[in-house]
N, C-alpha and C positions, 0 to 999 in steps of 0.2 A: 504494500500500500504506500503512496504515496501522495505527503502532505502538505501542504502550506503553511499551517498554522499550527502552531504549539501545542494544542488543548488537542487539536484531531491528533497528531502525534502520541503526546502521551497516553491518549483512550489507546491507540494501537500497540502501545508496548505491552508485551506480556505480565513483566514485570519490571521495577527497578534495578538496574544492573548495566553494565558498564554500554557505553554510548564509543560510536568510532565516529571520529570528521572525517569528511573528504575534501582536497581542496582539487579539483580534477582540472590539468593543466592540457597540453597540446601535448607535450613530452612524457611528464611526471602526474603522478598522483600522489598527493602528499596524505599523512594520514596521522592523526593524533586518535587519544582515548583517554575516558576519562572513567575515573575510578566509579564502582557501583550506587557509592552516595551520591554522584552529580554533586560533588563539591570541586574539584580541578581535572580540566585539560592538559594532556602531556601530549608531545610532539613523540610518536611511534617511527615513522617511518618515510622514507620516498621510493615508491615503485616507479621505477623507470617505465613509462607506456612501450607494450609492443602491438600486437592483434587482441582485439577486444578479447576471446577469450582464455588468453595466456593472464590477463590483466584480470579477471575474473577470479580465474583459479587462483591468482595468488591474493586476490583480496578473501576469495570464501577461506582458503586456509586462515589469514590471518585472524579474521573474523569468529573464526569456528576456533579457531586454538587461546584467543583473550575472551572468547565467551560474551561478545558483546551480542545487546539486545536490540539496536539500533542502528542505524546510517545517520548522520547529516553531512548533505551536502550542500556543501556553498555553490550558491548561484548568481553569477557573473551579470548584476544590472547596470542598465545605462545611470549615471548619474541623477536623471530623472524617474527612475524606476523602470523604464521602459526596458523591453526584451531587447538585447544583441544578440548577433550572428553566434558570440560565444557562448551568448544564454540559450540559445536553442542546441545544443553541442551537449553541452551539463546535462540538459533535461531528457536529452535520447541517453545518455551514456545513464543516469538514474531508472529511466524506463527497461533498459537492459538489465542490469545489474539488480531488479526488481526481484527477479528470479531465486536469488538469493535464498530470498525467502523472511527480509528482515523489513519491519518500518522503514520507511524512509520519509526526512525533513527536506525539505527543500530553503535554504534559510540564506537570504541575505548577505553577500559578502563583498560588499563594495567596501572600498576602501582597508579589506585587509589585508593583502600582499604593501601597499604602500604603508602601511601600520608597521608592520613587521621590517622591513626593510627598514625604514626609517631608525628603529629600534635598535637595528645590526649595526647600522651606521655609529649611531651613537655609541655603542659597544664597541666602535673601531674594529668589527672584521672585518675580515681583507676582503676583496669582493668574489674570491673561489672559496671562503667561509659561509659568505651568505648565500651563493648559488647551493650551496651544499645543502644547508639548513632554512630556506626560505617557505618552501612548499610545506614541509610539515611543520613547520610553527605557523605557518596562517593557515594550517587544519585545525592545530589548536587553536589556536584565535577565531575562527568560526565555531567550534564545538561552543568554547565559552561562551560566546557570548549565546548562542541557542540554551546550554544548560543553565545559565543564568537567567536568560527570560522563563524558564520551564520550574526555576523552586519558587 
């Protein structure tokens, strides 16, 4: 299932129990997870995209082996809210991976690659530190903020 809003979301979780972000790129898929009390986001991982279903199998494993109960995916709006080219992109890739067999958020994620980056800067990493670490910490930076609007 796949939702918009917070409240449809959580009606669809089975139970409380750990939540995965997606930040789903052109290249990469970045991937955070937050602990069973939806109190913090961690930055898990970045799978390198190949053919949709190699990218599949390694999301169902990771999925199936932290036991999460949820998807959210950040979806790429125009500054205006309006759909882009890369918000239709997000929404087939969530319709595939529907399959799964988990909830899925569809949730806002304007402005968090520039969140995050900005962050690195500050931090002074080099900029093959932030390419490294970019994708899954704005997964986590979209989980949070969805599991915060959700307690």
């Amino acid at each position: 299932m796949i939702c918009t809003s917070t409240l449809d979301f959580r009606d669809a979780l089975p139970d409380r129990g750990r939540l995965a972000g997606l930040d789903v790129g052109t290249r990469t898929i970045g991937v955070a997870l937050c602990d069973a009390g939806w109190t913090i986001a961690s930055p898990a991982e970045t799978i390198m995209r190949a053919k949709f279903s190699v990218d599949a199998a390694k999301l169902r494993a990771l999925l199936t082996a932290q036991s999460a109960k949820g998807m959210v995916i950040g979806l790429p709006l125009n500054l205006d809210g309006s759909d882009s080219p890369r918000t239709q992109s997000v929404r087939a890739f969530a319709r595939n991976v529907e399959g799964i067999g988990l909830p899925i958020l569809l949730w806002d994620e304007r402005w968090s690659t520039a969140a995050v980056t900005r962050t690195l800067i500050d931090a002074d990493a080099s900029r093959a530190r932030r390419a490294e670490l970019v994708d899954k910490l704005a997964a986590a930076y979209i989980l949070q903020g969805a599991i915060d609007a959700m307690i």
